[in-house]
ZAMARGU-4260 file (C-alpha; in steps of 0.2 Angstrom, whole numbers, plus 5000, padded with zeros to 4 digits):
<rodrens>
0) 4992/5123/4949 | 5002/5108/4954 | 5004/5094/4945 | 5004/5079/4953 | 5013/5062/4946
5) 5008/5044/4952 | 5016/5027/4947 | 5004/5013/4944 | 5002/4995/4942 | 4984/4985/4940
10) 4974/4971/4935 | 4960/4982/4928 | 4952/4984/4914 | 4957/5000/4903 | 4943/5010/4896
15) 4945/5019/4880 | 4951/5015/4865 | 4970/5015/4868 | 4976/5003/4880 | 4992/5015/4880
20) 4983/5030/4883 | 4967/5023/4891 | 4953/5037/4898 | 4955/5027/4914 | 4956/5008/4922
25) 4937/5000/4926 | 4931/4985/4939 | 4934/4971/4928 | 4951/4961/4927 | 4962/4965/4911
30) 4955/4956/4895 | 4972/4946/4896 | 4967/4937/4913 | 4966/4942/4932 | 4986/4941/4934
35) 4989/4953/4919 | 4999/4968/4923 | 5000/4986/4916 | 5011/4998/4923 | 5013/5018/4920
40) 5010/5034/4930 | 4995/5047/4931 | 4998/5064/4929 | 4985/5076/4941 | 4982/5094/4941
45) 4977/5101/4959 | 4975/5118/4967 | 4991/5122/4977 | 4978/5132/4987 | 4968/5116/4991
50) 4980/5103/4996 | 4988/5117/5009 | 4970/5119/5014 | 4970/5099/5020 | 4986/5099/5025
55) 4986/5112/5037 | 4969/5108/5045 | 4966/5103/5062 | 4961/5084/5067 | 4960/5089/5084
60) 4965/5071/5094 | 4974/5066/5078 | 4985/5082/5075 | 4987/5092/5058 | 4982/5085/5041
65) 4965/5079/5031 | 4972/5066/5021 | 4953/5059/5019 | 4947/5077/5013 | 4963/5077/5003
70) 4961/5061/4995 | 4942/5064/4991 | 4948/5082/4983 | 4963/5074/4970 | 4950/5057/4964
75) 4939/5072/4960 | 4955/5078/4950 | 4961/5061/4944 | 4944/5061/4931 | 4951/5074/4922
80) 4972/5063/4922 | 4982/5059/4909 | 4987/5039/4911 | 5002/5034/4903 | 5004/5018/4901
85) 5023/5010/4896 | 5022/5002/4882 | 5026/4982/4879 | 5031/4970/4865 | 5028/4954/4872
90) 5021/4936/4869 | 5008/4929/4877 | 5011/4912/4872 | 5026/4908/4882 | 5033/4917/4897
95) 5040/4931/4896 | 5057/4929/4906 | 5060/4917/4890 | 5055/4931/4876 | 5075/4936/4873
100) 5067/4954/4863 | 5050/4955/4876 | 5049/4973/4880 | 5041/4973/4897 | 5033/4987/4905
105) 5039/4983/4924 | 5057/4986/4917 | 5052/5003/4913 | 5045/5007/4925 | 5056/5000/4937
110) 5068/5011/4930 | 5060/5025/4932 | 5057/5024/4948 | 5076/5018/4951 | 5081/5036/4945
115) 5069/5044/4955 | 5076/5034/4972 | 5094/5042/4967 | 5086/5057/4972 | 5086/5052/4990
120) 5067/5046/4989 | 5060/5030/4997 | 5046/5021/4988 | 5029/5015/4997 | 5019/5000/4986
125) 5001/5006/4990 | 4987/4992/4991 | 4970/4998/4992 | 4956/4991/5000 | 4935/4986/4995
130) 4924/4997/4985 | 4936/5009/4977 | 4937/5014/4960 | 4952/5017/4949 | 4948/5038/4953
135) 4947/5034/4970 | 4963/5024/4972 | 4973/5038/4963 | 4965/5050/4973 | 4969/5040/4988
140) 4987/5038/4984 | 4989/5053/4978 | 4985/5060/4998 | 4995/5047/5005 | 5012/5052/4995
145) 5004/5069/5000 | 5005/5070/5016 | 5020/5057/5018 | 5030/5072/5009 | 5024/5082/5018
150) 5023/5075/5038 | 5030/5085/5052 | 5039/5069/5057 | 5050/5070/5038 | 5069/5070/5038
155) 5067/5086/5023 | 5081/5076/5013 | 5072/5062/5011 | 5055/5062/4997 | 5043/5049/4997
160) 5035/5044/4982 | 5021/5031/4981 | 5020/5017/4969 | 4998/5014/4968 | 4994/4994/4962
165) 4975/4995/4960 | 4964/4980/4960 | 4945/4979/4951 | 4936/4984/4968 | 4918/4987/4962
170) 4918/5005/4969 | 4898/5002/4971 | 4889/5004/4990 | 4881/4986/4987 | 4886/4980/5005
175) 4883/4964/5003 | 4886/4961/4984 | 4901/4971/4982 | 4908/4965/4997 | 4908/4949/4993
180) 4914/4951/4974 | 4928/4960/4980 | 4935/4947/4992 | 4934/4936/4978 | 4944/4949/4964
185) 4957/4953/4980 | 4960/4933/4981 | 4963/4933/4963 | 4973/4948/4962 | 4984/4941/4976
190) 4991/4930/4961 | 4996/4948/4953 | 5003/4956/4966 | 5015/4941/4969 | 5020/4941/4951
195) 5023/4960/4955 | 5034/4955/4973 | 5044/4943/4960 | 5048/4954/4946 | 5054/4967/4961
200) 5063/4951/4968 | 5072/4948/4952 | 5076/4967/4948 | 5083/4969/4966 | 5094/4953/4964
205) 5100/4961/4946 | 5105/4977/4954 | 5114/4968/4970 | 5125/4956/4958 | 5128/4969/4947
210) 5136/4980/4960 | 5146/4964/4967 | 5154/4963/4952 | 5161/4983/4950 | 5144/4990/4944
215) 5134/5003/4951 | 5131/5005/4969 | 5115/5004/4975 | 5105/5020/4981 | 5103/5016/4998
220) 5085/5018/4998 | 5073/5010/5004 | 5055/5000/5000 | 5040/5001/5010 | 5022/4991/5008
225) 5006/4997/5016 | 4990/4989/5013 | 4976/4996/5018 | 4958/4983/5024 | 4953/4973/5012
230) 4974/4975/5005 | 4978/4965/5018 | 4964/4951/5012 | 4974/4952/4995 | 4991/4951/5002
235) 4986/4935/5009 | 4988/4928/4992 | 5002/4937/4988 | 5014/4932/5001 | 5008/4911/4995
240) 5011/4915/4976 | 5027/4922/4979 | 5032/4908/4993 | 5028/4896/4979 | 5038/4904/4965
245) 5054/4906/4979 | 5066/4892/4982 | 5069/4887/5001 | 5056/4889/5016 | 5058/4906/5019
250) 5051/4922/5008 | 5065/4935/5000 | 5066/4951/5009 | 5058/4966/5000 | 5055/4979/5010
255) 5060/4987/5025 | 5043/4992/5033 | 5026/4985/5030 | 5013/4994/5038 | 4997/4984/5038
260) 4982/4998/5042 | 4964/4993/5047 | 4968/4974/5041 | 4951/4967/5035 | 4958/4950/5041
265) 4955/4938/5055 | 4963/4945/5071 | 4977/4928/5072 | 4982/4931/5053 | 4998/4931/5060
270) 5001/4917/5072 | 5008/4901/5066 | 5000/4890/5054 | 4990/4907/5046 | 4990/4916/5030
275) 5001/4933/5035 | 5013/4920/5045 | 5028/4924/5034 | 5025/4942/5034 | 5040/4945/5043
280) 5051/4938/5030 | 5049/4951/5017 | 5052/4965/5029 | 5063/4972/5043 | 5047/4979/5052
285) 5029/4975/5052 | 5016/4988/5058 | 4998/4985/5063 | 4987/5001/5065 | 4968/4996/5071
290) 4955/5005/5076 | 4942/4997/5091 | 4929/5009/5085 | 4932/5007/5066 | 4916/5004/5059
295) 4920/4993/5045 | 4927/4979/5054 | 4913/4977/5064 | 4900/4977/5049 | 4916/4965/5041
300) 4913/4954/5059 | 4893/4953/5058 | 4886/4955/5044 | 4898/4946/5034 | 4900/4933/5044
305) 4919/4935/5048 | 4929/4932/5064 | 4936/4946/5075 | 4947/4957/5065 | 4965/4964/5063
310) 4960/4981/5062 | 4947/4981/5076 | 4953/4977/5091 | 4972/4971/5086 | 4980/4955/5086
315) 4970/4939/5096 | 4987/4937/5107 | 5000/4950/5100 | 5014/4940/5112 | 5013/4928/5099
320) 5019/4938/5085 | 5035/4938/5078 | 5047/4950/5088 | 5049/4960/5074 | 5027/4965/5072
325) 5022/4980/5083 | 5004/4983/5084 | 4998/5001/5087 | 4978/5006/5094 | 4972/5022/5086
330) 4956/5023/5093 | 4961/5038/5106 | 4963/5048/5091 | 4950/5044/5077 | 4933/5049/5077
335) 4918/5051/5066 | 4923/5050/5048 | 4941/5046/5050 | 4937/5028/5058 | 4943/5019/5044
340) 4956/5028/5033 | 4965/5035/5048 | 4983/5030/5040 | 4982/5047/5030 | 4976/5059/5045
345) 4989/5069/5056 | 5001/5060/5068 | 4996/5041/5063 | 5003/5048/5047 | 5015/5053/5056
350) 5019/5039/5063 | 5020/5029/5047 | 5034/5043/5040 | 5043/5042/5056 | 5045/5023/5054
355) 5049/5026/5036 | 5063/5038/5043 | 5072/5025/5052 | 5064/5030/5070 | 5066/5016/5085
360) 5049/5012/5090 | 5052/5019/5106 | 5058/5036/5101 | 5049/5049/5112 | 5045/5061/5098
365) 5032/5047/5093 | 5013/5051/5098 | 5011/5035/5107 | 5015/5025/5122 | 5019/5008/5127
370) 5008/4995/5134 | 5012/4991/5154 | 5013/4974/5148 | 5018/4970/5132 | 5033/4978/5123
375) 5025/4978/5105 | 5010/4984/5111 | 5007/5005/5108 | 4991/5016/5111 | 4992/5034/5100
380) 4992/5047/5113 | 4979/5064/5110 | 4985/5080/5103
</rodrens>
């Protein structure tokens, strides 16, 4: 058997009886308010036998690797997880960057996951998106560090380990009442993940003066962000609480790639005077992955009453975007059941590894050609 160990951070309910030990994380916001954190890390047990069973099988169009199957496998696992939880001694009545003794479970686990990055391992922040549990999102994350580690694209002396923040997604198929709740709990957990974006902001800022003044030297690693549909809705809020906790006009960079897959967002979320404007300050990169048949956005367009979406048909007018946003069409390659979680199946994996790797965007061992027209504009390419 493998085991299996996923970092955490959420805004969810525990359930059980031991916050520290909890039997798992519900679809409610923590009893201490929607911008609560807990951190810790999951510890599943899979069949070696299985997961080379996914990531071996044939997507046809798409290349080699069920990341879907995969992910629906290890959720089925994650009921059976051991959740640690770090502990914290902490007051709620002031903040806690004022508590002088405040032991806070971000620095532990930002520890941690410091150690792990010495071990020549980049760290991908994982956002889910609607109607997914807490099983389902560590099932999910679970597949995408997966098959990341495992990509035919990898550099083998590099790891990459996922970091999952999980948001109170009602996991229920109630179209139209989930749907709805969730947009609502993603813009409230927006407040959260930009608390999380500033406690990385300050530990990063730590590190960098530290090693200015004769301390350790930084790993050299590197942080990624992908959010995946309704993630992207959340990141929206994100990206404003953290501009509104940052001095200056411009937002701290955080990471080196963010990979935006099957945004459930309004297809010019990008262009000037919209929510994701700034997105391009927190990262070196930015990559869009849509889908034209994805059948999500289009039940996201019409029966929700939403405009065009990002991760249908692509950006409104990607020459617009910021020089450093490319935007990628999967469609060629995804069919069926793959149409909207294609970021964890064969070469769009890929792709995202490659990117991760430090691969120019038009390196010809990619899957994917240019648009005649516009230089950020790329199609995945069959087989």
């Amino acid at each position: 058997m493998a085991k299996l160990t996923l970092y955490y951070a959420t805004n969810r309910n525990y359930v059980g009886n031991d916050q520290w030990h909890p039997d798992s994380y519900g679809t409610k916001f923590s009893d201490d308010g929607m911008e609560n954190l807990r951190f810790g890390y999951v510890t599943v047990d899979a069949d070696d036998k299985k997961i080379e069973k996914f990531l071996s099988a044939d997507m046809q169009d798409c290349g080699v690797g069920d990341g879907i199957s995969l992910g629906d496998y290890l959720s089925d696992c994650a009921k059976t997880a051991r959740i640690e939880a770090y502990k914290e001694t902490i007051s709620g009545d002031i903040a806690d960057v004022a508590q002088k003794n405040a032991k806070l479970g971000s620095k532990a686990m930002f520890a941690d996951v410091m150690a792990d990055m010495k071990k020549s391992s980049d760290v991908v922040i994982y956002i889910h998106g609607f109607n997914v549990s807490w099983y389902s999102a560590v099932g999910y994350a679970l597949a995408l560090q997966t098959m990341l580690q495992n990509a035919a694209t990898r550099d083998p002396t590099q790891n990459a380990l996922v970091i999952l923040f999980t948001w109170p997604s009602d996991g229920m198929a109630l179209p139209w009442v989930s749907y709805k709740s969730d947009r609502s709990e993603a813009t409230g957990s927006g407040g959260a993940v930009g608390r999380a974006f500033l406690k990385t902001r300050d530990f990063l800022a730590g590190l960098r003066d530290r090693a200015r003044k004769g301390g350790e030297e930084l790993c050299g690693q590197d942080i990624h962000l992908l959010c995946h549909s309704m993630g992207n809705f959340l990141l929206q809020s994100a990206l404003q609480r953290t501009f509104d906790f940052t001095p200056g006009n411009a937002l701290p960079r955080l990471f080196e790639h963010v990979f935006l897959c099957a945004p459930d967002v309004d297809d010019n979320a990008l262009e000037p005077g919209q929510p994701l404007e700034r997105i391009d300050q927190i990262a070196r990169h930015v990559t869009i992955y849509h889908n034209r048949g994805d059948k999500a956005m289009v039940i996201s367009d019409y029966t929700k009453g939403n405009p065009e979406r990002l991760g249908g048909a692509g950006a409104a007018h990607p020459a617009l975007l910021h020089n450093k946003v490319h935007q990628v069409d999967c469609t060629p390659v995804v069919h069926d059941f793959i149409q909207h979680s294609y970021y964890l199946t064969g070469n769009v994996n890929g792709d995202i590894r490659a990117s991760m790797d430090g691969w120019e965007q038009d390196d010809t061992r990619r899957h994917r050609e240019r648009s005649a027209t516009l230089s950020n504009v790329w199609v995945m390419k069959k087989g």
